[in-house]
BAKEMAR-909140 format. One record per residue (C-alpha): residue in three letters; x, z, y. Coordinates in steps of 0.1 Angstrom, whole numbers, plus 5000, padded with zeros to 4 digits. Example, Ala and Ser with C-alpha at 12.3 -4.5 7.8 and 13.67 -1.06 7.14 Angstrom:
! BAKEMAR-909140
ALA512350784955
SER513750714989
END
This chain:
! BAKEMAR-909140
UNK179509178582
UNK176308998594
UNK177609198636
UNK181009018631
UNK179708658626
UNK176808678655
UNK179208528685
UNK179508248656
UNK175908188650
UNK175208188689
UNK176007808699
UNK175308008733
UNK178208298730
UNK181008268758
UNK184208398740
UNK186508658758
UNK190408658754
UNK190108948731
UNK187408798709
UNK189608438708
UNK192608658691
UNK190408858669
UNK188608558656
UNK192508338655
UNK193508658629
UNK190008698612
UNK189208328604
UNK192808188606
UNK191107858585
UNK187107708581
UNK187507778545
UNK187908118551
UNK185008128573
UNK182507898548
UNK183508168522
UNK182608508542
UNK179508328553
UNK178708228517
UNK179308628508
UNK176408718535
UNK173708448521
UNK174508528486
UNK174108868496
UNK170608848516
UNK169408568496
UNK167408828471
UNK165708958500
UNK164808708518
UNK163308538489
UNK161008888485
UNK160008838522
UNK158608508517
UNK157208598485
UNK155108888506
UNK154008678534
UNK152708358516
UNK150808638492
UNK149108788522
UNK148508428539
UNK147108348503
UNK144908638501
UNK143508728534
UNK141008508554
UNK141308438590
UNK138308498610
UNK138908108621
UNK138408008584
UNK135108208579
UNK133707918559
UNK135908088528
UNK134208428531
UNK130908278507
UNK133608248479
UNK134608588480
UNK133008878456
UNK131309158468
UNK134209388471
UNK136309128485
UNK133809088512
UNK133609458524
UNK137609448529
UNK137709168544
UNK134609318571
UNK137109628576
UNK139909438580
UNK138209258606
UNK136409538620
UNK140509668622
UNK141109368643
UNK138409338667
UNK138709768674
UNK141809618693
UNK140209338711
UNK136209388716
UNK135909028729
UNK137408828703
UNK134308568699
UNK135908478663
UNK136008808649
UNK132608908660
UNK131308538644
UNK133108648611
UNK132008988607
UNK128508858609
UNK128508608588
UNK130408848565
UNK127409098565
UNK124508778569
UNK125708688532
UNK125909018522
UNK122409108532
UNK121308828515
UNK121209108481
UNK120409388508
UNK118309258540
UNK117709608546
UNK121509748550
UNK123109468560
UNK120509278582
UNK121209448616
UNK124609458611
UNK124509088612
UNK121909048639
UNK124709298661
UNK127509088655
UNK126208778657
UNK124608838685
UNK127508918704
UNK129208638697
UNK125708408706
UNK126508618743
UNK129608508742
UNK129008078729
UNK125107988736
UNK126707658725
UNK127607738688
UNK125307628668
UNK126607788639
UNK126208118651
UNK122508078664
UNK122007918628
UNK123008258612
UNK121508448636
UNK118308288630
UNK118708308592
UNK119408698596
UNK117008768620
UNK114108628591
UNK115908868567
UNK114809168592
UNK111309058576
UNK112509238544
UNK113009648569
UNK109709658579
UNK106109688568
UNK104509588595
UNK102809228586
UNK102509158626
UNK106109258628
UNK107009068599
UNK105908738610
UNK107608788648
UNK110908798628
UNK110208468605
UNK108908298633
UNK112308368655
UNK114808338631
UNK112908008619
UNK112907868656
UNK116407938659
UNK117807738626
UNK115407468634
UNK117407428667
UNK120307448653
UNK119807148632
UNK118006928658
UNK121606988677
UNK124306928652
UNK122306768617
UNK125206658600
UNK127106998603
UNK126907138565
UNK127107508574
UNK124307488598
UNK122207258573
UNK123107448539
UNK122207818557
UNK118807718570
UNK117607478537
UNK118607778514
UNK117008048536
UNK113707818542
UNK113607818500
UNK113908208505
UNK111008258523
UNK107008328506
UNK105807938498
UNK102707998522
UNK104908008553
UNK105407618542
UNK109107608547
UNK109707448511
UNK109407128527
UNK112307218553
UNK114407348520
UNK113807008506
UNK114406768535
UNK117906978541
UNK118906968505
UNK118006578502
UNK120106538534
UNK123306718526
UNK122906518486
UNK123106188510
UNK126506378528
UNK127706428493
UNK126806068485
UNK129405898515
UNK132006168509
UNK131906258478
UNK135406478474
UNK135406638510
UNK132006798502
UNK132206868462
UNK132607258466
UNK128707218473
UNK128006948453
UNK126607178426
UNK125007428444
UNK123107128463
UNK122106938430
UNK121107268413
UNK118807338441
UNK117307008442
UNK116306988404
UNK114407358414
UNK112707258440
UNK111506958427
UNK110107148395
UNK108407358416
UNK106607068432
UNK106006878396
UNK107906598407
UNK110106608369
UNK111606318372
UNK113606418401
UNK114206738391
UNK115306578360
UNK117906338377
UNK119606618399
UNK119406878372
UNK121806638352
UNK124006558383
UNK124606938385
UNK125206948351
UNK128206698350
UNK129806888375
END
């Protein structure tokens, strides 16, 4: 049915003699036709409403490797099929700068519970996309953030201190280039309030957290999925350095949220 309407639905389609008297005896009036042609929608509605169903499920579900900022917000589980789906991806194109970006952030978060299994994955895919963009100061923000994690593999206390000291240059460029970008600012100040208070990065934590609190402050609903995350951090921090009236304010702030 749908074959014998396609010269119809082809503004393009050049009509022979034979197809002019088949279509005079076939669709003698336009009432005729607007009935067969309701027949084939009514017909392939069902279907095509499945099809869309499907497609905005996946679009719903799966994260692009351009939209990495959504893979914090995924569980554990989530996380792992999202790397092998991406992993899927870049086996076909080695080159593709956002895959590699993505599957490293993927495993920097990850290895944020396991610095030891996840680490150098990180370090390997975000290094090659740092090859790739010297310029992106997202990446060499992760990348610096993953490379203090390799702290965690080692026993070495020399070693140890080589990888703080790089990853730490490397965020702390990061931010000196692009300080008002929130990815860049939120991985260094919660990495810097990872680290062992005597490599005196607290004070990094805190300037970071204060500054992305003053973000929040002059946009206020583009920046609330961190809002509480920020003002949580805050109050702790501020415990930690007696100062309890602060800690005090932003613990409440979080709490309102």
């Amino acid at each position: 049915m749908i074959k014998t309407f396609q010269p119809l639905l082809n503004p393009f389609h050049r009509f022979t003699l034979a197809e002019k008297i088949h279509w005079l005896h076939t669709v003698p009036t336009k009432w005729n036709l607007e009935v067969k042609m309701r027949k084939i929608f009514n017909k392939n509605r069902t279907a095509i409403f499945a099809l869309v169903l499907v497609v905005m499920f996946f679009l719903a579900t799966a994260v692009s490797a351009g939209d990495w900022h959504e893979l914090q917000d995924l569980s554990d589980t989530q996380l792992s099929e999202e790397i092998l789906r991406f992993q899927e991806k870049l086996s076909q194109n080695t080159s593709d700068y956002e895959l590699l970006k993505a599957i490293g952030i993927a495993y920097h978060i990850k290895a944020r519970k396991d610095a030891e299994a996840y680490a150098p994955k990180a370090i390997e895919f975000l290094s090659g996309a740092y090859e790739m963009d010297k310029k992106d100061y997202e990446t060499i923000c992760y990348l610096g953030s993953a490379t203090t994690m390799m702290a965690k593999t080692t026993w070495n206390p020399m070693q140890k201190m080589s990888y703080v000291n790089k990853g730490t240059a490397l965020m702390d460029k990061a931010v000196r280039k692009v300080p008002d970008n929130i990815p860049v600012r939120m991985t260094r100040a919660l990495n810097s309030k990872s680290l062992p208070p005597f490599l005196n990065r607290g004070d990094i934590a805190l300037e970071d957290f204060e500054y992305l609190a003053d973000l929040i402050e002059k946009n206020p609903e583009s920046l609330a999925p961190i809002q509480k995350e920020v003002y949580t951090n805050l109050a702790d921090l501020y415990s930690k350095a007696d100062d309890q009236a602060r800690a005090e304010k932003y613990k409440k702030m979080a709490e309102r949220l």
